[in-house]
VMD Tcl script that draws the C-alpha trace (Angstrom):
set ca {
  {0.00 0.00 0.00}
  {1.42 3.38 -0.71}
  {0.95 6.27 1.41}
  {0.57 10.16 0.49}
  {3.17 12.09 1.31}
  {2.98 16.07 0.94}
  {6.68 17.36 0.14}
  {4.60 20.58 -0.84}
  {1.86 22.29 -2.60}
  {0.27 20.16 -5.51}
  {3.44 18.00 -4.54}
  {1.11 14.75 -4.23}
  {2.70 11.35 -4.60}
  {0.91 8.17 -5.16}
  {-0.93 6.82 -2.86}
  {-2.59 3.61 -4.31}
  {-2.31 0.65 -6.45}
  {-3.21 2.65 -9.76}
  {-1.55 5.78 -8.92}
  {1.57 4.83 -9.90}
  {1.32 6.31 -13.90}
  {4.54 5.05 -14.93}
  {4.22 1.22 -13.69}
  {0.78 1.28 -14.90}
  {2.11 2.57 -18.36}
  {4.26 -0.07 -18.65}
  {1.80 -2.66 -17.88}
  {-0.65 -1.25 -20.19}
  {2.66 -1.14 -23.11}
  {3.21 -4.62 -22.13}
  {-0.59 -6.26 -22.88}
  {-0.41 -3.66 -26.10}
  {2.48 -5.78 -27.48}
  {0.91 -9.13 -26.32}
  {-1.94 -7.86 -28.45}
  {-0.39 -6.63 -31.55}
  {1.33 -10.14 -31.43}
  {-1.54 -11.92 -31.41}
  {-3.26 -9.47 -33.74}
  {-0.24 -10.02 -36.11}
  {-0.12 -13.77 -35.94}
  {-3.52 -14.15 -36.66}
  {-3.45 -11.99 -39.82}
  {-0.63 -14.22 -41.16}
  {-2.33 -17.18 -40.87}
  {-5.19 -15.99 -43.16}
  {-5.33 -17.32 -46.92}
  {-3.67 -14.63 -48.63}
  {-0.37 -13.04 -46.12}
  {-0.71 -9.22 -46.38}
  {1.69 -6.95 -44.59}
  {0.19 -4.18 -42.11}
  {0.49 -1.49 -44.72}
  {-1.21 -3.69 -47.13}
  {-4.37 -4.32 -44.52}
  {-4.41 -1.17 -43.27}
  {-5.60 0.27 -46.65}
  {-7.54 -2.29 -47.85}
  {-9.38 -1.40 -43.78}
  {-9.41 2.40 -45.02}
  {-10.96 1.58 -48.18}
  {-13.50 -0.69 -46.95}
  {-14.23 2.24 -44.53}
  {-14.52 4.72 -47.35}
  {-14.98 3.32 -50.39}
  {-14.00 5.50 -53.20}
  {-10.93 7.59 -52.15}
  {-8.04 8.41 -54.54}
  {-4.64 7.82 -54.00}
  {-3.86 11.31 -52.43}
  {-7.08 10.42 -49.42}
  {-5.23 6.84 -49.31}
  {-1.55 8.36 -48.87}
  {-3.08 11.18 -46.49}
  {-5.00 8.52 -43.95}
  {-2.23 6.32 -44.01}
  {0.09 9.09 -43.30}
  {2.58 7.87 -45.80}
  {3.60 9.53 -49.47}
  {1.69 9.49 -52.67}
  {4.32 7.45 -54.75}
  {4.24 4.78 -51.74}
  {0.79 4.65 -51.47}
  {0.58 4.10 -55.61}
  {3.44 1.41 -55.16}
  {1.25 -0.14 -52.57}
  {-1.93 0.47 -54.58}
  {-0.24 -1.44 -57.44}
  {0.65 -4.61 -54.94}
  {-3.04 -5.06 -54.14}
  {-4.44 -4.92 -57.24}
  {-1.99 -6.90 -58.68}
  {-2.95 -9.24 -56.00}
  {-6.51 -8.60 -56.89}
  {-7.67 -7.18 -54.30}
  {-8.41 -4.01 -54.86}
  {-9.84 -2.17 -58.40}
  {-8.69 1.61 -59.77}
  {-11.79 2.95 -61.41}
  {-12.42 6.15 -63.19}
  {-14.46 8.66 -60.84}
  {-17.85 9.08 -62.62}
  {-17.56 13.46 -62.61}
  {-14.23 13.74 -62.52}
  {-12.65 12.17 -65.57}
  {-9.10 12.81 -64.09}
  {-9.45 11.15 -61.01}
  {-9.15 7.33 -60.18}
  {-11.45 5.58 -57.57}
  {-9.59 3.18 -55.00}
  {-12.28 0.30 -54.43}
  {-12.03 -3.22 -52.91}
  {-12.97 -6.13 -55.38}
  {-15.08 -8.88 -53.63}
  {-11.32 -10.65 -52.51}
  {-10.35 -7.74 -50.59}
  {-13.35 -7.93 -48.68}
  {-13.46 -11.58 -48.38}
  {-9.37 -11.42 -47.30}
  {-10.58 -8.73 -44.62}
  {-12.93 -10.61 -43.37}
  {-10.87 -13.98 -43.00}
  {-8.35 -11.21 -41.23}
  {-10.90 -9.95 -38.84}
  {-12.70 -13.66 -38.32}
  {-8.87 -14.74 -37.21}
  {-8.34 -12.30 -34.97}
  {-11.51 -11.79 -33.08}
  {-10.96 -15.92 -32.67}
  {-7.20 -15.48 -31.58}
  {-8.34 -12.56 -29.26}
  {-11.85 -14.49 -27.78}
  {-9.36 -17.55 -26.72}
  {-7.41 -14.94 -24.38}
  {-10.84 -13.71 -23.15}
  {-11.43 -16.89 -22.32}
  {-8.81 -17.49 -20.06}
  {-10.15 -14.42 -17.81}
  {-12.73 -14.87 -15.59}
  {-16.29 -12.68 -16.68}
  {-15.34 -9.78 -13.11}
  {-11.94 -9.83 -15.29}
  {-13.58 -9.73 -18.81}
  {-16.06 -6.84 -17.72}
  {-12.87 -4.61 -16.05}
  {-10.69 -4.59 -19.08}
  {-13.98 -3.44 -21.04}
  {-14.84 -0.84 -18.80}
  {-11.10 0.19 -18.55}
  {-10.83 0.30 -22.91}
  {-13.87 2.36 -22.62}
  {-12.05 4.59 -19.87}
  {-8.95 5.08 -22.02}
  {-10.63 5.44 -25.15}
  {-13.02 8.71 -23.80}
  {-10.13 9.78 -21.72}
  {-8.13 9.98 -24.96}
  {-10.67 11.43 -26.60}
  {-10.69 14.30 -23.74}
  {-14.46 12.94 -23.01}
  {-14.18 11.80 -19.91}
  {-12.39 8.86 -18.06}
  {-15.91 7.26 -16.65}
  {-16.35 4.64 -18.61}
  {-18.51 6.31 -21.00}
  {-19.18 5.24 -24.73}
  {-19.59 8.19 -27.00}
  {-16.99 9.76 -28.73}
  {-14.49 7.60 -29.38}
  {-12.94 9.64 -32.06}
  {-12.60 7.06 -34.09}
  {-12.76 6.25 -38.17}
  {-14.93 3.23 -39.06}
  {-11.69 1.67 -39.97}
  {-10.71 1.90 -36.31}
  {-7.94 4.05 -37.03}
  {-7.69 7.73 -35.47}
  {-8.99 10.41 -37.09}
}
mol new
graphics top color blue
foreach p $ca { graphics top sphere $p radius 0.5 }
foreach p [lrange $ca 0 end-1] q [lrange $ca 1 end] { graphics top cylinder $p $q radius 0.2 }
display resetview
């Protein structure tokens, strides 16, 4: 048990089990590598092996069907000619389709062929099976606290709140921040 001890005005140190940010950051960086392990592993093991880069755009795509390179390269946070190198990969893989926008005759359409939907949703099948084996291993007190501790983080990062609550996560549709 740790005990408060005042060295001074707004001086507070920790005084309990969760008060200690820096252990409990580590802890936290700790399960987030267990998890993007897992998360990883269970991606490979799909049908078709795609890196990260590769399934986070076909995620952004399936999110917002439609964008053009530039949207692709800007969401991913990564240049144009990388995101056209990658763009070429996955629909040379088939996976994805470059179609002429209907209004704009000099832009191209990004869109997911019925593969790249099917390959995400092998991805996603794998890893909510990889990740409901670990759930099973906690007990449903233990199951229910990491929820209500995700949904903590999440609106705390958010600057919503760090109660629990469930509205504005902030979030894309393909999970991603935004």
């Amino acid at each position: 048990m740790f005990v408060t001890r005042l060295t001074g005005f707004g001086d507070d140190q920790p005084n309990g089990p969760g008060d200690d940010l820096p252990s409990v950051a580590r802890e936290i960086a700790d399960a987030v590598d267990a998890l993007a392990n897992l998360w990883a592993v269970a991606a490979q093991g799909a049908s078709l092996r795609l890196s990260p880069h590769q399934l986070r755009a076909l995620r952004i795509l399936e999110a917002e069907p439609g964008l053009n390179l530039t949207a692709l390269a800007e969401g991913m946070e990564i240049g144009p000619p990388t995101a056209s190198r990658l763009c070429d990969r996955l629909e040379a893989a088939g996976l994805l389709e470059r179609l002429l926008h209907p209004h704009r005759r000099r832009e191209v359409q990004l869109v997911l062929t019925g593969r790249g939907r099917q390959v995400l949703g092998e991805v996603a099948e794998r890893r909510s099976q990889a990740l409901a084996v670990v759930l099973a291993r906690m007990g449903p007190a233990e199951r229910e606290a990491l929820g209500r501790g995700m949904r903590a983080f999440l609106a705390a990062q958010d600057g919503t709140g760090g109660t629990g609550g469930t509205g504005g996560t902030g979030r894309r549709p393909d999970g991603l921040r935004g």
